[in-house]
C-alpha positions as CSV (number, residue, x, y, z in Angstrom):
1,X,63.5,-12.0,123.8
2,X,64.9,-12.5,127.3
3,X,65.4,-9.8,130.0
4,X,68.9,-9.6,131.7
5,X,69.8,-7.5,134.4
6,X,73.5,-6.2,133.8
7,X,75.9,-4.5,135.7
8,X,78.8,-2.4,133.3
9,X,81.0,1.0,133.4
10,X,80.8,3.5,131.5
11,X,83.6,5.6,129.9
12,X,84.2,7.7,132.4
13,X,84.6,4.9,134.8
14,X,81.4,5.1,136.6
15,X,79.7,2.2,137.6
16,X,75.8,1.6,136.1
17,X,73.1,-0.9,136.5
18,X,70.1,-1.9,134.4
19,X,67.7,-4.0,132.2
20,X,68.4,-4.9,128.8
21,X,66.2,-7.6,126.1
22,X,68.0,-10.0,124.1
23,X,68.0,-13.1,122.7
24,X,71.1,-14.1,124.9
25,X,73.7,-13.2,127.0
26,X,76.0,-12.7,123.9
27,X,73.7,-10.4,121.9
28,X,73.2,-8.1,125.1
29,X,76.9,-7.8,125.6
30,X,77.2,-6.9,122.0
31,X,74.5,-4.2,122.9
32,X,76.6,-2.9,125.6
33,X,79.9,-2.7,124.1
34,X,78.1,-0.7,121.0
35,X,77.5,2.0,123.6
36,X,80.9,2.2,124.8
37,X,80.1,0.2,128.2
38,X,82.4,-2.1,129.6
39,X,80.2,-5.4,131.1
40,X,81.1,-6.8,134.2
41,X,78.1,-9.0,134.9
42,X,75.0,-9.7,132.6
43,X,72.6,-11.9,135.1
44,X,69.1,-13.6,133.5
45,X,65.9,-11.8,134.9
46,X,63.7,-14.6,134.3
47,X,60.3,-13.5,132.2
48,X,57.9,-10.9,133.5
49,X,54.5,-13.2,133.9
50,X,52.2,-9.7,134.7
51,X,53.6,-7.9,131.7
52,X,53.5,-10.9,129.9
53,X,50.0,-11.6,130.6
54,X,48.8,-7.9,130.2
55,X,50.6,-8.0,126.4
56,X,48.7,-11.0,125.7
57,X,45.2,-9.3,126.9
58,X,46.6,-6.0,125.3
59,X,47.9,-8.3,123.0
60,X,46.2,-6.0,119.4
61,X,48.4,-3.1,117.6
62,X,45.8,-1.0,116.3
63,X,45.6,1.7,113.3
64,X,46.2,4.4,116.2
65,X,49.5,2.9,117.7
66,X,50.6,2.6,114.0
67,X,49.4,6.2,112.9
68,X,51.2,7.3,116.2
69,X,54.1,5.7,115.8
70,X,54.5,7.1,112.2
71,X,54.1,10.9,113.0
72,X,56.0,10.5,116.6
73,X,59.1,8.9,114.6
74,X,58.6,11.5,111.8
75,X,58.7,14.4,114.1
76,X,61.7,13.4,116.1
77,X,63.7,12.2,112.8
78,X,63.1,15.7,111.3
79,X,64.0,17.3,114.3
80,X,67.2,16.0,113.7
81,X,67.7,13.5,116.8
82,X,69.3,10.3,116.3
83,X,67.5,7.1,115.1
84,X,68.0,4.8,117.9
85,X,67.1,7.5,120.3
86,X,63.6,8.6,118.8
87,X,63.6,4.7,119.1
88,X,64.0,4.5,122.3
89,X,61.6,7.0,123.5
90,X,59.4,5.6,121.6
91,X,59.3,2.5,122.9
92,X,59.2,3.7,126.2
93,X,55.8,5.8,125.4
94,X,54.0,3.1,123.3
95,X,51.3,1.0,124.3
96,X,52.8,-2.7,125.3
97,X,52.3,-4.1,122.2
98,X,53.8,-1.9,120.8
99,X,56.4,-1.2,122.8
100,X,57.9,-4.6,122.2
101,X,57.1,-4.6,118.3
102,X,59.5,-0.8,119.1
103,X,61.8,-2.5,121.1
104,X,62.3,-5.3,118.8
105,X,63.3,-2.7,115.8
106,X,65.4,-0.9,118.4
107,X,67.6,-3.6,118.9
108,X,67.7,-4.3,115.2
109,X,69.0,-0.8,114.2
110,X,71.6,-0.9,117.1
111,X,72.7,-3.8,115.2
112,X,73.8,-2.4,112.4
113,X,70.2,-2.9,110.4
114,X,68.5,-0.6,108.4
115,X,65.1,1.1,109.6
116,X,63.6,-0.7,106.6
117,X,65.0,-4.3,107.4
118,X,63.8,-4.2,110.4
119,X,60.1,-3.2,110.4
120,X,60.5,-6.2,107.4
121,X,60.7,-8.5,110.7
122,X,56.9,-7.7,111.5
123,X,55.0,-7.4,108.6
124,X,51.8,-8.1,110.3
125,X,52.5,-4.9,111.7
126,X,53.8,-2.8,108.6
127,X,52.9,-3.9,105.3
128,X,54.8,-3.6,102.3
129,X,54.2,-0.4,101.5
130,X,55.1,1.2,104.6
131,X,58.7,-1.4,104.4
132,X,59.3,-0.1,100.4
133,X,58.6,4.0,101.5
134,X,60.9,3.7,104.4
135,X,63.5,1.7,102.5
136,X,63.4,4.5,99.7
137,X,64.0,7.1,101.7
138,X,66.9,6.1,103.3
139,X,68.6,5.0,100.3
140,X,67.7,8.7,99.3
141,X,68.0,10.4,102.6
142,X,65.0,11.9,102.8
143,X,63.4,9.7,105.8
144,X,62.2,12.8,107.5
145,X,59.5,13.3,104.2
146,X,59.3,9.8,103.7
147,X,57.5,9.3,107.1
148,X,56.0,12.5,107.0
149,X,54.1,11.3,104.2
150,X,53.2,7.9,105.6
151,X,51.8,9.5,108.7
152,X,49.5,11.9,107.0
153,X,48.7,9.0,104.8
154,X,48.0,6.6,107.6
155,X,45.7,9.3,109.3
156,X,44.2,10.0,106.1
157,X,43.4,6.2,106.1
158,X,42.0,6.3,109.8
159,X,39.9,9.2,109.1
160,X,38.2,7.4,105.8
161,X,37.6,4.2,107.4
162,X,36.1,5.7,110.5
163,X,33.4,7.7,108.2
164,X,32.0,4.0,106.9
165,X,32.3,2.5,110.1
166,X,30.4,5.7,111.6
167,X,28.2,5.3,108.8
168,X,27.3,1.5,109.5
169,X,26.8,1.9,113.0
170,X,23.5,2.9,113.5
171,X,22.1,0.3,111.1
172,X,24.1,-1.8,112.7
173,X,22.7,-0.9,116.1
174,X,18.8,-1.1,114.4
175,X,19.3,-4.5,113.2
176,X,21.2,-6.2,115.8
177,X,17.7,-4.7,118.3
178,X,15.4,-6.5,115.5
179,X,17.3,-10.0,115.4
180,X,16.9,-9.3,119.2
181,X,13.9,-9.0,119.8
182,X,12.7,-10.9,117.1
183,X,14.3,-14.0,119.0
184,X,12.9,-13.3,122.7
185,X,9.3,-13.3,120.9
186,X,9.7,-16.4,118.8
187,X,11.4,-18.2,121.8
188,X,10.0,-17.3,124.8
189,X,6.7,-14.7,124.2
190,X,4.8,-17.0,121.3
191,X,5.1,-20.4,123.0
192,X,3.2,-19.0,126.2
193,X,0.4,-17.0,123.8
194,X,0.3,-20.3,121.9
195,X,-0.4,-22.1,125.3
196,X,-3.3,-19.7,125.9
197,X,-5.0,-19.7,122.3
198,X,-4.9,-23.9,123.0
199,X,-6.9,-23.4,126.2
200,X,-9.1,-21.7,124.7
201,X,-9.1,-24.3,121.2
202,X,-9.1,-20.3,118.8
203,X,-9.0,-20.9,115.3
204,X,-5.6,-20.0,114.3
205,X,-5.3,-17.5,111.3
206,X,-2.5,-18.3,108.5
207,X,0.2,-16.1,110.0
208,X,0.0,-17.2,113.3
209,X,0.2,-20.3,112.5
210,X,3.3,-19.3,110.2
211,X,4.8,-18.3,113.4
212,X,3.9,-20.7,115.4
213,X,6.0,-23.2,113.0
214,X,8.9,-20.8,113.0
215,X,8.7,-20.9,117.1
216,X,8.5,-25.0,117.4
217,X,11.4,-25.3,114.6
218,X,13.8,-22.7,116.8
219,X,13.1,-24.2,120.2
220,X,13.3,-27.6,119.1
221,X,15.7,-27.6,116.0
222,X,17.5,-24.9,117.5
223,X,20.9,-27.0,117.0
224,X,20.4,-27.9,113.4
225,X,20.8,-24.0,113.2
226,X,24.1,-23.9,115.0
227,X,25.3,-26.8,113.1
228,X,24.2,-24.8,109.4
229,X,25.7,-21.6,110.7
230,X,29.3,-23.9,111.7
231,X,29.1,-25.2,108.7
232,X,29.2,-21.6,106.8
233,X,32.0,-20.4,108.8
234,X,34.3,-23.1,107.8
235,X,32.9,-23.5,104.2
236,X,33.1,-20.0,103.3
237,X,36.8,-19.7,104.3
238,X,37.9,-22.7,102.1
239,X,35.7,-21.4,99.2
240,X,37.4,-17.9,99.6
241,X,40.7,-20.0,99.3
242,X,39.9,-20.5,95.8
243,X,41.5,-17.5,92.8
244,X,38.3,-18.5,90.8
245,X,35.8,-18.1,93.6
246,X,37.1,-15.2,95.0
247,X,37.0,-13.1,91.3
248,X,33.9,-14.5,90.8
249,X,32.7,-13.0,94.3
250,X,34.8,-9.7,93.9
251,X,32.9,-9.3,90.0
252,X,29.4,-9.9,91.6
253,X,30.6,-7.2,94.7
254,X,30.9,-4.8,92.5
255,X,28.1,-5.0,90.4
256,X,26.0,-4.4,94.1
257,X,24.1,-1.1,93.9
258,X,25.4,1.8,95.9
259,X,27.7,-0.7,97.5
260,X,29.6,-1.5,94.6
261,X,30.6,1.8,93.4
262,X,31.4,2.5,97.4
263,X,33.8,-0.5,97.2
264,X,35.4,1.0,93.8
265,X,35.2,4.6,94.7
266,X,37.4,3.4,97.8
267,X,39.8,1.0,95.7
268,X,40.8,4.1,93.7
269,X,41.2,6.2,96.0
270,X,44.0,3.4,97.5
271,X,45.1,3.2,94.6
272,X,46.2,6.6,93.6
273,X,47.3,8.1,96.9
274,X,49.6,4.9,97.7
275,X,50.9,4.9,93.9
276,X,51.6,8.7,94.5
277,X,53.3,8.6,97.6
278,X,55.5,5.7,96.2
279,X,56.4,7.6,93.0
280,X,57.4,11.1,95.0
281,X,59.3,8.8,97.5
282,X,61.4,8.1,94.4
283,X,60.0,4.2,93.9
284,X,60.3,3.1,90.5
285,X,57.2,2.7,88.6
286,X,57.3,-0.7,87.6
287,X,57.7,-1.9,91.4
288,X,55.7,1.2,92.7
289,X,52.8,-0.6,90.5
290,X,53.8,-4.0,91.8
291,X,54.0,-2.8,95.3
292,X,50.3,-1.6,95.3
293,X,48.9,-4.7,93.3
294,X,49.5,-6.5,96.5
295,X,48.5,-4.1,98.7
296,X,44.6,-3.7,97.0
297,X,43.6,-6.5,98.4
298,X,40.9,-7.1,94.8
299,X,41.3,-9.7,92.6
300,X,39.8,-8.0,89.7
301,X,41.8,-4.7,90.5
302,X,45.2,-6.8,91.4
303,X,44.6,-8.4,87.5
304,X,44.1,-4.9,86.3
305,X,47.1,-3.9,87.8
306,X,49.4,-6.7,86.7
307,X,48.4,-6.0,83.1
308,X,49.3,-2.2,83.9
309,X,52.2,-3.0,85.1
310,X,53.1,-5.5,82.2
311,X,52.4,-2.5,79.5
312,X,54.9,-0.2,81.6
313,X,57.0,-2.9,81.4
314,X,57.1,-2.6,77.8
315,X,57.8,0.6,77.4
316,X,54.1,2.6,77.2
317,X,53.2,5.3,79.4
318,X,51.3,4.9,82.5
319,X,48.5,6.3,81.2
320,X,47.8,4.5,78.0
321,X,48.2,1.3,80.0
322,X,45.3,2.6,82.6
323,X,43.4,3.4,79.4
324,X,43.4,0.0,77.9
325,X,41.8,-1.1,81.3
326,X,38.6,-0.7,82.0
327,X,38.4,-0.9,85.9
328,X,39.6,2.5,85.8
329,X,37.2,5.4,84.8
330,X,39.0,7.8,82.0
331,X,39.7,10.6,84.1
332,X,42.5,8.8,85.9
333,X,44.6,7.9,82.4
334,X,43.9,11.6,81.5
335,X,45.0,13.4,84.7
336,X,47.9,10.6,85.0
337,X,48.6,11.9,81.2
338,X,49.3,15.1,82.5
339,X,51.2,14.3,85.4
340,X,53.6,12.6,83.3
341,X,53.8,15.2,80.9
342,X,54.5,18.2,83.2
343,X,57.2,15.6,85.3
344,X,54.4,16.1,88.3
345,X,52.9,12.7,88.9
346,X,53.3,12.6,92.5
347,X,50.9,15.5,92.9
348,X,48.4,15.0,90.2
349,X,48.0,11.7,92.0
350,X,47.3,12.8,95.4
351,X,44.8,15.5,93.8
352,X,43.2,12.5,92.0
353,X,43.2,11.0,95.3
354,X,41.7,13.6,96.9
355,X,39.1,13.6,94.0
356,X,38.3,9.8,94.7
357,X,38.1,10.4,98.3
358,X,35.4,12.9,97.6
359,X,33.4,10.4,95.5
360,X,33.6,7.9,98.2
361,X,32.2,9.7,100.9
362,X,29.3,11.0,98.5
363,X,29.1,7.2,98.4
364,X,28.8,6.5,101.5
365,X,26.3,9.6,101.9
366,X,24.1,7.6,99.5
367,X,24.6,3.8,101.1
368,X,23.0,5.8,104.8
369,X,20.1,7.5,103.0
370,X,19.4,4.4,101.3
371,X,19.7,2.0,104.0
372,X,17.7,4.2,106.6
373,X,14.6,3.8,105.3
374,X,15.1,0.0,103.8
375,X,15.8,-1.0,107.5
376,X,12.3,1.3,108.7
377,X,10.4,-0.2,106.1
378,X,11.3,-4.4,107.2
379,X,11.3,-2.8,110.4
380,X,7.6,-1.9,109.7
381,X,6.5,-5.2,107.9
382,X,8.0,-7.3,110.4
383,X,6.4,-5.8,113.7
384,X,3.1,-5.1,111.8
385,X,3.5,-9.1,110.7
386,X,4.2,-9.8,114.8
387,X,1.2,-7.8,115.4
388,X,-1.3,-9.3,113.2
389,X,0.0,-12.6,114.2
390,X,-0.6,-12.0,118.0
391,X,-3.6,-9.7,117.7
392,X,-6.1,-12.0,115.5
393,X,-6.7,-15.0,117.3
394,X,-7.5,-12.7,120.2
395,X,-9.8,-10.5,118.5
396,X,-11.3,-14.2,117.2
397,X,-11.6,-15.0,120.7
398,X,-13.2,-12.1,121.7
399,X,-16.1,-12.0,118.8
400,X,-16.7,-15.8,120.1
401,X,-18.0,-14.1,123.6
């Protein structure tokens, strides 16, 4: 997109200047004439290098802008102002990223475009959900709900993700220190003590000299461990590449304890708030299943799913096709079975969300009372293992005198 400054009058004759982004001259007369203005000049600004270069350091849309987005859009929609002008405001409030991400979709809509087309045009921005919820309600004319929804899903989302990363930070934080430290005394602190116990010709005990062979391999070999770790990144990647690999790692994940029923605890609880808010935005169920097997981001659960989906297909409730899968626990066909029956899925969905939601955070309870005193206890044996190391060849030394 280009910047152009342009000169125009409006309907009552008066004369107005201004910026406008396009892709070219035409496009931003075609933007003028739609509101009503009659160009006289439209003049090339040239690019903007300092807000060019702060959007490239800024450069990241986060789950806030999003989340803000969402409920700011909602708000104004509901309040009944016009969708290129909660647009526009918008665009002038959001961060520079996305701002032009805003601006973009703007100029889109004043196109003629739906809303839904064109948040379509940055999907590394919104993902398919968020396009398929916005598209269903305006073909139902309930946007104002539909995003409504999304926002309080989208905080929902931010609020869950913030208690794991919360809950990882202080390990974290204690094993980052250990690595730490662990290499300023096997790089810099044992090669000087070594020095001294040579002086000195100590008998070295069987740990030290365990450490002493760790020290020499990382100061002199310390390359062959940047080459091994290289070679990980870009091996890992191209093994991840693979369907079969991936399941493979996805099965073993969540046979993990404490972690695995985390990961699933969290995969449901995806699962049935996005499936609800899809079915109460009026998605069918066939592509509200489809929609979500994409958006799981699990092999074993996206297989799950495409059988589900192929039983619905068929004709067979929604809740004898979750039965005849076992990556979902029974409660979920059960309450689903009611839901269907009473005509109330939405809801019985988002309670079963809520219920899975519960469950994780119990799981993520557990994961920090279990990792706590795992990291004290290596903690432990690996300073008392740094300790004996250093302290017996000078308590040898000492009983020599």
């Amino acid at each position: 997109m280009q910047k152009f400054k342009y000169k125009a009058k409006d309907d009552q004759g008066k004369t107005i200047t201004g910026l406008i982004e396009a892709a070219d001259p035409k496009e931003a007369a075609k933007i003028l004439q739609s509101k009503k203005l009659v160009v006289i000049s439209i003049i090339s600004k040239g690019p903007d290098l300092i807000t060019e270069a702060r959007a490239g350091i800024l450069g990241r849309i986060g789950a806030s802008d999003k989340v803000n987005f969402t409920r700011q859009l909602a708000t104004m929609v509901t309040a009944g102002l016009p969708l290129t002008n909660s647009l526009t405001i918008l665009e002038s409030q959001a961060s520079p990223a996305m701002g032009k991400v805003v601006g973009d979709i703007l100029r889109a809509v004043e196109s003629g475009e739906s809303l839904g087309s064109a948040l379509e045009k940055h999907p590394k921005v919104f993902d398919q959900v968020y396009i398929s919820l916005v598209r269903a309600g305006e073909s139902a004319g309930v946007l104002d709900n539909v995003l409504t929804r999304l926002a309080e899903n989208l905080e929902k989302q931010r609020e869950f993700m913030s208690e794991i990363k919360g809950a990882m930070i202080y390990p974290a934080i204690v094993v980052s220190g250990m690595v730490v430290v662990g290499a300023i005394m096997i790089l810099f602190v044992i090669p000087k003590l070594m020095a001294i116990y040579d002086e000195f010709q100590a008998e070295l005990p069987m740990p030290t000299k365990i450490l002493l062979g760790v020290s020499k391999l990382a100061t002199n070999f310390w390359w062959l461990g940047v080459i091994f770790l290289a070679g990980v990144a870009f091996v890992i990647p191209q093994l991840m590449r693979s369907p079969a690999v991936k399941i493979q790692y996805d099965r073993i994940f969540f046979r993990l304890p404490i972690i695995g029923n985390l990961r699933r605890q969290i995969m449901l609880t995806e699962f049935t708030r996005t499936l609800g808010i899809l079915v109460g935005a009026g998605v069918l169920i066939v592509d509200a299943l489809e929609i979500v097997r994409r958006s799981l981001g699990s092999p074993l659960y996206e297989q799950a799913m495409a059988r589900v989906g192929q039983s619905v297909q068929k004709g067979f409730p929604l809740a004898t096709a979750l039965a005849e899968t076992e990556m979902f626990p029974p409660i979920l066909p059960q309450m689903v079975s009611v839901g269907e029956e009473t005509g109330k899925l939405d809801e019985v969905l988002s309670k079963v969300s809520n219920y899975f939601g519960q469950e994780s955070e119990q799981a993520i309870k557990g994961l920090t009372s279990a990792i706590e005193p795992l990291i004290m206890i290596a903690l432990g044996v690996g300073v008392g293992f740094l300790v004996i190391a250093i302290i017996l060849p000078i308590y040898n030394l000492t009983s020599q005198f």
